[in-house]
C-alpha positions in Angstrom: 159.8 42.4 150.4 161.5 45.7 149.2 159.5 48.8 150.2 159.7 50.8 147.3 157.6 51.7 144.5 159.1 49.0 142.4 159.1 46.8 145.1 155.2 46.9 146.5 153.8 48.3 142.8 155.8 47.7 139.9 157.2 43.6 140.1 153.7 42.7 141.2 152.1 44.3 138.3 155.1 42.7 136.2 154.1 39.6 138.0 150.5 39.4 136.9 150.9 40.2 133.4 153.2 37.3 133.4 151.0 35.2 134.8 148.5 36.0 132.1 151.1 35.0 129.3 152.9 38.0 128.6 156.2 38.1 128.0 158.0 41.0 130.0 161.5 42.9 129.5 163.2 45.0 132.0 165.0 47.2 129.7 167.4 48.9 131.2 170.1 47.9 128.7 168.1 47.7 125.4 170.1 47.6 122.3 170.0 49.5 119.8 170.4 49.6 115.5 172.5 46.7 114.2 172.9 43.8 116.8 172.4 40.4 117.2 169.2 38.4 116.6 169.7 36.6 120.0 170.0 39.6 121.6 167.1 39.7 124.6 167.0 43.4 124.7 167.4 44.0 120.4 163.2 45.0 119.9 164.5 46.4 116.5 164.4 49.9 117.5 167.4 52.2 116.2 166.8 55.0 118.2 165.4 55.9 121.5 163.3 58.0 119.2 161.4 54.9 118.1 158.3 53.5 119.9 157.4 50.9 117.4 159.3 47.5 118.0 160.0 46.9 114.1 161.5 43.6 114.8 158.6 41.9 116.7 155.7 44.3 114.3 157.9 42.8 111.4 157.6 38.7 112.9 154.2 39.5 113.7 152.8 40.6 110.4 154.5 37.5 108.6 152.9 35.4 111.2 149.2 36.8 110.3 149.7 37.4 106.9 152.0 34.5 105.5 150.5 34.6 101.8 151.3 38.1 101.7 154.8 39.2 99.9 157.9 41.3 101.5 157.3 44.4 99.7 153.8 44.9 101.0 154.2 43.6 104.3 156.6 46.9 104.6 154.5 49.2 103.0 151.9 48.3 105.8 154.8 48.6 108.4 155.8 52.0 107.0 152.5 53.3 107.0 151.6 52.2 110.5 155.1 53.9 111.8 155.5 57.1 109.6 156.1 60.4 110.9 152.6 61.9 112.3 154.2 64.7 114.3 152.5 67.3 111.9 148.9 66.4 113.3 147.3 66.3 116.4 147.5 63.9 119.0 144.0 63.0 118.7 143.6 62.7 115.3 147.0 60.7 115.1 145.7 58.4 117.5 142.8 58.2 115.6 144.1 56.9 112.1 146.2 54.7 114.3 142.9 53.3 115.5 142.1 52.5 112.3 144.9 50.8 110.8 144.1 48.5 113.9 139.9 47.9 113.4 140.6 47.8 109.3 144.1 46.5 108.9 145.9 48.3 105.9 144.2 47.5 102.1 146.9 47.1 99.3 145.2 47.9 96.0 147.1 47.4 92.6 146.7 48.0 89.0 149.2 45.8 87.9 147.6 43.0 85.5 148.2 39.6 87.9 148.2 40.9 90.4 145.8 41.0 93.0 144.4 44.0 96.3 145.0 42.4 99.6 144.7 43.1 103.0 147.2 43.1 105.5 146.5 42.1 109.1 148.3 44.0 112.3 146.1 42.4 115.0 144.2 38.9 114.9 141.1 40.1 116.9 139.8 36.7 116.3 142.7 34.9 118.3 144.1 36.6 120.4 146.6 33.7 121.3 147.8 34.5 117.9 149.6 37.8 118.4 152.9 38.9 120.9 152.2 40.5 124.0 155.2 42.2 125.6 155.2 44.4 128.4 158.3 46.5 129.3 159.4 48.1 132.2 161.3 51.5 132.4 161.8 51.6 128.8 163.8 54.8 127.4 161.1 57.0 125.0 162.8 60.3 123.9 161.3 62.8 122.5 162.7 66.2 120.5 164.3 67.5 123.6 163.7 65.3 126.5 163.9 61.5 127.7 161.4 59.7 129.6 160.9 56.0 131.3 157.0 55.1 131.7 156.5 52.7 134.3 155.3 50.2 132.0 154.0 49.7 128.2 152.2 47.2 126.6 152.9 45.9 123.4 151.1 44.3 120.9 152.6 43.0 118.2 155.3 45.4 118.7 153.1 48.8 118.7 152.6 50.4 122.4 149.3 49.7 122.9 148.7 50.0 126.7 150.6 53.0 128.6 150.6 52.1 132.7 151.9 54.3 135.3 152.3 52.8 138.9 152.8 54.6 142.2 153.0 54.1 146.0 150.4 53.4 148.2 151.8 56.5 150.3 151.2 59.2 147.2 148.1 61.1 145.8 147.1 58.9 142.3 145.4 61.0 140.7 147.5 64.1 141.1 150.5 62.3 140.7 148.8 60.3 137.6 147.5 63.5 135.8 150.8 65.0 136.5 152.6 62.5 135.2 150.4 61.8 131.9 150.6 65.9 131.1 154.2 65.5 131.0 154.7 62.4 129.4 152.1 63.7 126.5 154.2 66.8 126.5 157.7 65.3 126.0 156.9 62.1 124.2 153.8 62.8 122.3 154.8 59.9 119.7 154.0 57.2 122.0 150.4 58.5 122.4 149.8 58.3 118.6 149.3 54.3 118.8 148.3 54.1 122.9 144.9 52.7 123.0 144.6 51.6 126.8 146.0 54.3 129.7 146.0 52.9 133.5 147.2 53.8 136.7 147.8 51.8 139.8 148.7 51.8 143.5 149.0 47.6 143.6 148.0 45.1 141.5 145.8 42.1 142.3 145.0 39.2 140.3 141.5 37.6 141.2 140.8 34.1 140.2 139.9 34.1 136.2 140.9 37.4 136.0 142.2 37.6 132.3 143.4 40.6 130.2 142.6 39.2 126.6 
């Protein structure tokens, strides 16, 4: 075993959300803007800027909503990932939570055509939605870069924000610490989070299940 932080703390929580049918990405390398589909570490992102994963939130939201056409499928997407950095955090986060509990209404006054509802989450089945976890994952913000430990996503939006540490330092200084400066330098990313943990080892009980 390799005693280090990533060693004792981060593979092992890797480990369990894989075991739990996650996929996970050590991204490192990501790529960026125009490259190929079969690219591993292409999530759709064009900039380090981005914290939405357009190409998985784009796959996703055809999956959910297959009777749905292009053109509104995007408008959904583009409202879920517009530029909120004139509000709050909080009440960011909030119409984020929204979009998520009430999905995104398209309604029309064009004769023939019909108001819809587009689906970002199937609450119903869960089995029916991508789960991706990634580990040390480049979020920049207007002056500043930053690697969270690991973040969650769900169909492509960064639902769950994790920060791991070793056994042998103080979690909840190092965790508020941490989470002041991350909310500080990336406050984008905290617009969609909707689950914040903190660990010092991760252990996976029998039936233990995260959906």
């Amino acid at each position: 075993m390799t005693y280090t932080e990533d060693g004792l703390v981060e593979q092992p929580a890797i480990n369990l959300f894989s075991q739990l049918d996650w996929g996970t990405a050590v991204c490192w390398d990501e790529s960026f803007g125009e490259v190929q589909e079969t690219d591993p570490l292409a999530f759709g992102r064009e900039t380090r800027n981005d914290v939405v994963l357009f190409k998985r939130l784009t796959a996703a939201l055809n999956k959910l909503n297959p009777t749905i056409p292009q053109r509104i499928l995007q408008e959904a997407i583009d409202e879920m990932a517009r530029d909120r950095s004139a509000m709050s955090m909080i009440a960011a986060n909030e119409v984020i939570y929204q979009l998520l509990k009430e999905d995104y209404t398209y309604t029309t006054d064009v004769e023939g055509e019909e108001d819809c509802t587009v689906r970002y989450i199937d609450w119903e089945k869960p089995i029916e939605n991508d789960f991706l976890l990634c580990s040390q994952m480049s979020i920049s913000g207007e002056i500043e870069t930053r690697r969270p430990d690991l973040l969650g996503f769900i169909n492509g939006l960064p639902l769950v924000f994790i920060e791991l540490k070793a056994s042998h330092k103080n979690l909840i200084n190092a965790y508020k610490d941490n989470l002041s400066d991350y909310r500080n330098t990336i406050p984008q990313l905290f617009h969609y989070n909707q689950l914040i943990g903190s660990s010092q080892k991760c252990v996976l009980s029998s039936g233990q299940t995260m959906r």
